[in-house]
N, C-alpha and C positions, 0 to 999 in steps of 0.2 A: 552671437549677435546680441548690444542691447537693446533691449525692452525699452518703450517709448513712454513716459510716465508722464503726467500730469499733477500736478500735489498744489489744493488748496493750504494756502496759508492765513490765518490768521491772530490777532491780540487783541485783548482792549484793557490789560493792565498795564502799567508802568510809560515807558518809552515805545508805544506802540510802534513806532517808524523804524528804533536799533531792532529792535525784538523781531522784526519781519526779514531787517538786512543780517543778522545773527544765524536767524534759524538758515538764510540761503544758504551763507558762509558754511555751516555747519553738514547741511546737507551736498553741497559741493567738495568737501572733503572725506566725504566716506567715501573706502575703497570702490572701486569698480564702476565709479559713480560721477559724472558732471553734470554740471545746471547748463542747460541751452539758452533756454529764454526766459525773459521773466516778465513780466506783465507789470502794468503800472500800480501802484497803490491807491485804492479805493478805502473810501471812509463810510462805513455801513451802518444803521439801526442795528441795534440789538436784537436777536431773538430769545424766547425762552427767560431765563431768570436772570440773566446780563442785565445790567443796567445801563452802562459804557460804551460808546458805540466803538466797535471793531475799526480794524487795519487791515485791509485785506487784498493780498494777492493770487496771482496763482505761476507755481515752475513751474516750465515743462525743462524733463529733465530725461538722460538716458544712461540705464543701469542695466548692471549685469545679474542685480537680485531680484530673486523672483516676488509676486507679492506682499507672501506672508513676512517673508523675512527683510523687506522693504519694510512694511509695517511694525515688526520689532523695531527696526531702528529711528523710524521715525518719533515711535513714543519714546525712544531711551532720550530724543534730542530736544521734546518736551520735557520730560520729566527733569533734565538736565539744565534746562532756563527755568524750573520754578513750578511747573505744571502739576496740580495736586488733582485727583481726580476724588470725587467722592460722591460714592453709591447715589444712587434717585437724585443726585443733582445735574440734569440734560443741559446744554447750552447755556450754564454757566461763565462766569467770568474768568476768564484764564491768559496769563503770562503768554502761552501759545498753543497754537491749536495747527496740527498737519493732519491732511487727510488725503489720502490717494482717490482722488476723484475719477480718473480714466487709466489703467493699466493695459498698454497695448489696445488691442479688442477683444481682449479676456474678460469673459463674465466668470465673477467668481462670487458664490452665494452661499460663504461657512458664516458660521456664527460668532467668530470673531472680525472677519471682513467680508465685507460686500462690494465690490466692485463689476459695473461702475456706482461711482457713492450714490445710496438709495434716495437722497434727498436734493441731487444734483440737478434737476428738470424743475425743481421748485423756489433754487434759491436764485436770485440774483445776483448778493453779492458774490456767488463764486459764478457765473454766465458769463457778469460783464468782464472780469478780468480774463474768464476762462477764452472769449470773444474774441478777445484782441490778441490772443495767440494763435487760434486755432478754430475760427467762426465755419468753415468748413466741415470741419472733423465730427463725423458720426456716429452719435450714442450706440453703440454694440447691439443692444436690449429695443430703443426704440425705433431704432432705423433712420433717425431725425437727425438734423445737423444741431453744431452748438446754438448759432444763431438763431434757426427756428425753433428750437426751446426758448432762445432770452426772448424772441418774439409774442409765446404766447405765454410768457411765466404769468401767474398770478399774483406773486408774491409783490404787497403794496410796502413794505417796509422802504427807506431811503437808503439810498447810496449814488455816492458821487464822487471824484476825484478827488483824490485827497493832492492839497497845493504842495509845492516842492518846498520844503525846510520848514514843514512844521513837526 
């Protein structure tokens, strides 16, 4: 049976808009694996050492691998677009950025993954996209739906619809 996945997408180098429909493409062609839904594209504030504001979606998508190894492949499809990671640089500016934000309703809390994403209840831009797929769908951990998260997020940074063909 697949696993129900969730995967934050975002850029804010280059062609932010190909980079977003690339990384789908890419992720829709791994074995075992198709893209369901996909949320609209949002245009976000930077956080952290970004200067560039983001492109940001979110799949929902449904696979037959399990977390971690979800997670292997998703950086190989970073690193694959451009993705340079480099030590004590957080929230940097990057070609592409996937993150399994909601796996199933599996909490899983190793040191190389965390799910659900630990900074998921705080961010908005991945709420509002995360919203409009799945505003029902209840955080495993807190017991809350998406929506009542984006309801009481804190986070004041902007984001808004990003217009079609830009």
């Amino acid at each position: 049976m697949p696993h129900r996945v969730f995967i934050g997408v975002g850029s804010n180098l280059g062609e932010r808009r190909s980079n977003c429909r690339e990384a789908k493409r890419r992720i829709g062609e791994l074995p075992k694996t198709r893209v369901v839904k996909e949320s609209s594209l949002y245009e976000s504030e930077p956080h952290g050492d970004a200067k560039t504001w983001f492109a940001n979606s979110v799949l929902e998508i449904e696979t037959e691998f399990g977390a971690s190894e979800l997670l292997k492949k998703l950086h190989a499809i970073e690193e694959e677009m451009g993705r340079k990671r480099l030590k004590g640089k957080k929230w940097g500016s990057r070609v592409m950025d996937l993150d399994v934000l909601l796996f199933d309703m599996e909490i899983v809390d190793k040191r190389t993954l965390k799910v659900p994403h630990p900074r998921l209840p705080e961010r908005r831009f991945v709420l509002l996209p995360l919203s409009e797929l799945a505003p029902q769908l209840i955080h495993p951990a807190l017991g809350i739906s998406v929506s009542e998260m984006l309801a009481k997020v804190q986070d004041v940074k902007k984001v808004h619809l990003m217009p079609a063909g830009e």
